[in-house]
C-alpha positions in Angstrom: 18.0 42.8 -64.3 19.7 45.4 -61.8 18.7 48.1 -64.8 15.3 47.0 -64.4 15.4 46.9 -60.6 16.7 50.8 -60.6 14.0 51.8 -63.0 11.5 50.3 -60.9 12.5 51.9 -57.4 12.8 55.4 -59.4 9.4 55.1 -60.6 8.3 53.8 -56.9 10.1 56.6 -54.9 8.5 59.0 -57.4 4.7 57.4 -57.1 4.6 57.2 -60.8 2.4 53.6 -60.1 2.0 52.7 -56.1 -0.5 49.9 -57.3 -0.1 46.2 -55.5 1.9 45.2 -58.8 4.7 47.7 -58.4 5.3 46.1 -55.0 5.0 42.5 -55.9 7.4 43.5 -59.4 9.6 44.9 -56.5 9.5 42.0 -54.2 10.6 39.1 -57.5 13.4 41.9 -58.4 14.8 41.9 -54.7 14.1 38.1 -54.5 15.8 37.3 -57.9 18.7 39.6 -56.7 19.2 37.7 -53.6 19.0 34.2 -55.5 21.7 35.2 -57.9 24.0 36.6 -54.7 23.2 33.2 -52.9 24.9 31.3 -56.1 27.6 33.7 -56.2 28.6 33.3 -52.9 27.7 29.8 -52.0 27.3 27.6 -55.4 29.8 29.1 -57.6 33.4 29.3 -55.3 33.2 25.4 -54.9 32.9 24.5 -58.3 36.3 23.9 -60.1 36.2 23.2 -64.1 39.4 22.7 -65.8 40.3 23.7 -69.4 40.1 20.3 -71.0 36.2 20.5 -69.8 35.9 24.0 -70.9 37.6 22.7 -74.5 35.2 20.0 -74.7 32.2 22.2 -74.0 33.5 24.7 -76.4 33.9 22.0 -79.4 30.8 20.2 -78.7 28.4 23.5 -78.4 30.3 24.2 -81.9 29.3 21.4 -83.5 26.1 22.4 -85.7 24.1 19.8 -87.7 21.5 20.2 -90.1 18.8 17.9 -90.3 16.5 17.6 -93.1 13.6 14.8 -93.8 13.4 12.7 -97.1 9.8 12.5 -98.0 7.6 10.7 -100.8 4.3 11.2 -101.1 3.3 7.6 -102.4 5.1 4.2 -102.0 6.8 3.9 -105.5 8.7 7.3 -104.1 9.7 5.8 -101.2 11.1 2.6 -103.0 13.4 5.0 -105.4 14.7 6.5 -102.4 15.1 3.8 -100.3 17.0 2.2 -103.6 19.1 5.1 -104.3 20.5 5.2 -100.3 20.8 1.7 -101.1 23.4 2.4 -104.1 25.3 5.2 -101.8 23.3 8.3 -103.9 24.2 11.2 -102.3 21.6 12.3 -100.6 21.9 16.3 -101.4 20.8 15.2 -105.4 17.4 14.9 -103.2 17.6 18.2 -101.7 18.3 20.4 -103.9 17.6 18.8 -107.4 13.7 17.8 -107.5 
C-alpha cells in the first residue's frame, strides 16, 4: 500500500493525471495509512496472545479437509449407497471406482 501511495504522489507532483480521481485515490491512501497507524499504536500494544493460543491457531488453520458429495441420480442409487455406508463400505470405492 505505501508502494502504491509513493507512486501516486510521483505521478501527482509530476501532473501526469490532476483529475478529481487522483485526489480522491490520494485522500483513501492517506486515510488507509492513518487507519492502519491508529491500530498500530492504539489496538495492537494492548493485546497480549500467548503461545498456547498461537499453537492452537497454528494446528487448527493446518487442519485441511476435503469434502466431496455422494450423489445418485435415481432412488435405487441412493438405496445401494445408503446400504453400503450401512455395511462400513469405504467410501473412496465411490470416488474413485465408478
Amino acid at each position: 500500500m505505501v508502494n502504491e501511495k509513493l507512486l501516486a504522489l510521483d505521478g501527482y507532483s509530476r501532473n501526469i493525471d490532476t483529475t478529481s480521481e487522483i485526489s480522491l485515490l490520494i485522500k483513501e491512501y492517506e486515510d488507509d495509512l492513518a487507519a492502519e497507524e491508529l491500530f498500530k499504536n492504539e489496538i495492537l500494544p494492548g493485546v497480549n496472545v500467548t503461545v498456547p493460543e498461537i499453537d492452537s491457531i497454528i494446528s487448527y488453520k493446518q487442519t485441511e479437509l476435503e469434502i466431496k458429495w455422494l450423489y445418485a441420480a435415481d432412488e435405487p442409487g441412493i438405496k445401494t449407497l445408503l446400504a453400503a455406508l450401512k455395511e462400513g463400505t469405504p467410501l473412496i470405492h465411490y470416488f474413485c471406482c465408478r
